[in-house]
C-alpha positions in Angstrom: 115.8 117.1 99.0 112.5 115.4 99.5 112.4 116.6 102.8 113.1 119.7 102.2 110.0 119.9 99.5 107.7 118.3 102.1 108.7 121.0 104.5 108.2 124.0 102.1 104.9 122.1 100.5 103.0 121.9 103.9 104.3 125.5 104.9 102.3 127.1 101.8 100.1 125.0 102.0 99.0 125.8 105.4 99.5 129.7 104.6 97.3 129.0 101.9 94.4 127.2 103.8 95.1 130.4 106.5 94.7 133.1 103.4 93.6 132.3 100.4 95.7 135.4 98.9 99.1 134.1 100.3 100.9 133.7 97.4 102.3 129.9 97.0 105.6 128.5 96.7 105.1 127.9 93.1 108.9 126.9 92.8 108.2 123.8 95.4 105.1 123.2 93.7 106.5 122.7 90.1 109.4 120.2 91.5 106.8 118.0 93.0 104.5 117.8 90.0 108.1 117.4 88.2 109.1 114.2 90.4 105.7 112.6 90.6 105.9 112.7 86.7 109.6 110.8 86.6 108.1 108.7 89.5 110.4 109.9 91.9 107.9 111.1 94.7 104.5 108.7 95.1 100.6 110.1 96.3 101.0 106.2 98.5 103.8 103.7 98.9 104.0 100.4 100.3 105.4 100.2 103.9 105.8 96.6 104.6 104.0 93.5 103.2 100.5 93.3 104.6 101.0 96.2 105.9 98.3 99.8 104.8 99.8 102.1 102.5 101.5 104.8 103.5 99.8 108.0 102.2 102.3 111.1 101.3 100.0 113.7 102.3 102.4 116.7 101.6 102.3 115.3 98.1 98.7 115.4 97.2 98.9 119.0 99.0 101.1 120.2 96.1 98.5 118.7 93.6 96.0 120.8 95.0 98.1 123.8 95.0 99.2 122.5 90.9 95.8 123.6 90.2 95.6 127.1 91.9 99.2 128.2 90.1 98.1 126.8 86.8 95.9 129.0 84.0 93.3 127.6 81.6 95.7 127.4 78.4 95.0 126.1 74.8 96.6 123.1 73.4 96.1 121.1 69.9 96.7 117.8 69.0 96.0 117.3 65.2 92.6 117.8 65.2 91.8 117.6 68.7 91.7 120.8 70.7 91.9 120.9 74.8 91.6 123.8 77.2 92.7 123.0 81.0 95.0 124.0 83.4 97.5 120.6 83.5 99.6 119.8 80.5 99.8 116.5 78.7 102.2 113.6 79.7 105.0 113.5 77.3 108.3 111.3 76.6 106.2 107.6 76.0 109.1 106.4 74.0 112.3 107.2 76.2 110.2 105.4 79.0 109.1 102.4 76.9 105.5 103.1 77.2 102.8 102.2 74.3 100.2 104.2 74.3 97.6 104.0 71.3 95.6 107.3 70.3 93.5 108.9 71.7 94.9 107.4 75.0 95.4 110.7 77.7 97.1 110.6 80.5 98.0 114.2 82.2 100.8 115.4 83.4 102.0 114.3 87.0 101.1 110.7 86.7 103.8 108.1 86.4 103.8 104.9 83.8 106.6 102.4 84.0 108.4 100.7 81.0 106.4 97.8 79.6 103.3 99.5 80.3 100.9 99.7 77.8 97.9 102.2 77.7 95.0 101.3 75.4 92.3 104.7 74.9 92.1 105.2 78.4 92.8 107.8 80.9 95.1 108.4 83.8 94.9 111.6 85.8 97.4 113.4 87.7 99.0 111.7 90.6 98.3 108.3 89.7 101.1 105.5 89.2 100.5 102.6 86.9 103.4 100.0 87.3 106.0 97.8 84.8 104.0 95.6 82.4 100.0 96.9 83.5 97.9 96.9 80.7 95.2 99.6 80.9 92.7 98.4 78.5 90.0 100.4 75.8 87.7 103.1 77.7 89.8 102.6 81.6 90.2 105.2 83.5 92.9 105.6 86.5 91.6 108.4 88.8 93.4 111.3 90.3 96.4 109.0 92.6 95.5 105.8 92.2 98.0 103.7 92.4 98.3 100.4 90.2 100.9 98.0 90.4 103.3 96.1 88.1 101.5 93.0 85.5 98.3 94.5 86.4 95.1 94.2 83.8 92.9 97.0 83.8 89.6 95.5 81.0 87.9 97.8 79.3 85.6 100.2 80.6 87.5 99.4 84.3 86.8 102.4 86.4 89.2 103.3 88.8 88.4 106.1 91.5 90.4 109.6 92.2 91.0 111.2 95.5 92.5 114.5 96.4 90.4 115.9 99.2 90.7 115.1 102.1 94.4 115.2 102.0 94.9 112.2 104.5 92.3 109.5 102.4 94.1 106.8 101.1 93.8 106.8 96.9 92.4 103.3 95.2 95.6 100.8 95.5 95.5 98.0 92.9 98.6 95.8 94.0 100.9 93.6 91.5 99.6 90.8 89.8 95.8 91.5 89.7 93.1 91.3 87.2 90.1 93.8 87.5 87.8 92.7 84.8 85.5 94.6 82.2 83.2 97.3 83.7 84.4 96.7 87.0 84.3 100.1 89.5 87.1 100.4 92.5 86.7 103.7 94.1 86.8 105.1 98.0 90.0 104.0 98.8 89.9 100.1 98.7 92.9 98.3 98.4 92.8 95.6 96.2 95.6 92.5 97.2 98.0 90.9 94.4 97.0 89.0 92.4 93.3 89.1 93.0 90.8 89.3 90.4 87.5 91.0 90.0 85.0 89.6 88.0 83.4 91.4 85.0 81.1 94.3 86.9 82.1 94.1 90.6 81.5 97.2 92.1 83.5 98.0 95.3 83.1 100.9 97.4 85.2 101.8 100.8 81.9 100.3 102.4 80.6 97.8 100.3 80.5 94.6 102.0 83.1 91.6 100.4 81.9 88.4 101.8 83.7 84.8 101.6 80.5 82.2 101.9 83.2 79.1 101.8 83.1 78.4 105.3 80.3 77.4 107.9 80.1 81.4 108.7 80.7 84.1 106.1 83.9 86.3 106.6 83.3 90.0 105.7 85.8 92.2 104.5 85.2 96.3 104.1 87.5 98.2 101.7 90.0 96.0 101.0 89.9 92.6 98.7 92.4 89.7 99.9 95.3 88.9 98.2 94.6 85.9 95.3 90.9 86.2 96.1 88.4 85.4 92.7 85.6 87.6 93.4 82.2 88.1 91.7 79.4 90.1 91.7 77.0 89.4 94.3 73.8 90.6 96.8 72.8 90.1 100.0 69.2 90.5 101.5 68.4 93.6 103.5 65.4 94.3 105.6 63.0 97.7 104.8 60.1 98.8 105.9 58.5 98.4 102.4 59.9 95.1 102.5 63.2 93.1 101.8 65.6 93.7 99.0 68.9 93.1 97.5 72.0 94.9 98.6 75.1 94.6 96.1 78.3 92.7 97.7 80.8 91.0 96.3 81.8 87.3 96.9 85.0 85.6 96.9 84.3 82.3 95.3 88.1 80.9 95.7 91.7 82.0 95.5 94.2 82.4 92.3 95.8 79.1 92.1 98.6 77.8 89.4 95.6 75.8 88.4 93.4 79.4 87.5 95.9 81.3 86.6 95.4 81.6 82.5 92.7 83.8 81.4 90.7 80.5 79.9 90.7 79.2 82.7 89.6 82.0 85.3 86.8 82.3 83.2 85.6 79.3 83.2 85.5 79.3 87.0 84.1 83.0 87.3 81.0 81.8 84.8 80.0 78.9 86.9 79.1 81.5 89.0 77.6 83.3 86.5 80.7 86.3 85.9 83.7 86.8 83.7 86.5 88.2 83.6 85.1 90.6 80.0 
């Protein structure tokens, strides 16, 4: 069945891309939204430990397309009132989800049981796993994908990706802690059980640098499993002169030892951080 959907997906999709006017598979279209909403199809998926994340590609076509057979319609919530093309996300309770008000997520994005989504947002496409806590004023961008016992903090922002079809969404793997005001976008892949001080800012090109050693390691787009990270700088040579960069460093790795939230702070504010 899945097969078959990728099939018909990438054939109106290329039609599509070919002539605008061809009319789309709307049929193939709906079941995919459908089964990304049970969880049943994924935007990315773990191939093997250690291993990059395999990126459905014919899924995130059918996103795209969602959009193009979907009209601006009116909804109302008490007293809120939304006009958009996507529909809400609905059944919280027969999926043992808590979500307190005014949390949104759309329709198309999967939440596991044991989930629990303070006000926050989660947009189409995007998976948050068993147990993740998406905390006040979080957003989860358009396919990110978050794992199970994750802790998005408040005001966490999580980056979106549709276009181009093959970029690899935001991956936040099990286990990790992203702390408050922290910004994860451009496709970096953030290891289990890692944690991000409060404000790290990570970008598919923002350099992650381990000063432990005699000579730094540097990481691009990715964070190391277990790695404490915080905010950082690094000099950088201009014509006007010299001037900080942003970086993040990894100032050790998630032990038994720093593995309550007391204590993880109190390491991440010796180096002047937190985790909110």
């Amino acid at each position: 069945m899945t097969e078959e959907l990728a099939r018909r997906i990438d054939a109106s999709w290329t039609a599509v891309q070919a002539d605008p006017a061809t009319p789309i598979d709307v049929e193939a279209v709906e079941d995919v939204i459908a089964a990304l909403d049970r969880g049943e199809v994924r935007v990315a998926e773990p191939v093997a430990p250690g291993a990059p994340w395999r990126v459905n590609h014919w899924v995130k076509q059918a996103v795209l397309l969602y959009f193009r057979v979907r009209g601006l319609e009116t909804t109302e919530s008490g007293p809120f009132e939304y006009h958009d093309r996507l529909p809400l996300k609905h059944g919280y309770a027969q999926a043992g989800v808590r979500v307190v008000p005014p949390a949104t997520v759309r329709y198309g994005a999967h939440i596991e049981s044991g989930a629990v989504l303070m006000p926050s947002y989660v947009n189409i496409g995007a998976w948050v796993g068993a147990g993740s806590m998406v905390d006040t004023w979080a957003t989860v961008g358009s396919c990110a994908q978050i794992g199970a016992g994750v802790h998005l903090a408040g005001g966490v922002g999580i980056g979106g990706v549709l276009e181009p079809v093959q970029a690899a969404p935001v991956v936040i793997e099990d286990g990790a802690f992203i702390g408050s005001r922290c910004i994860v976008v451009e496709g970096v892949h953030v290891g289990a059980g890692a944690v991000l001080g409060a404000g790290v800012v990570l970008t598919g090109n923002t350099p992650l640098i381990d000063p432990r050693g005699a000579e730094p390691l540097e990481y691009r787009g990715r964070v190391p499993a277990g790695a404490i990270v915080v905010p950082g700088s690094r000099a950088r040579e201009f014509p006007a002169g010299t001037y900080g960069m942003p970086c993040g460093l990894i100032i050790g790795e998630r032990t038994a030892a720093t593995d309550d939230k007391v204590a993880l702070n109190d390491l991440l504010r010796d180096f002047g951080s937190s985790l909110s």
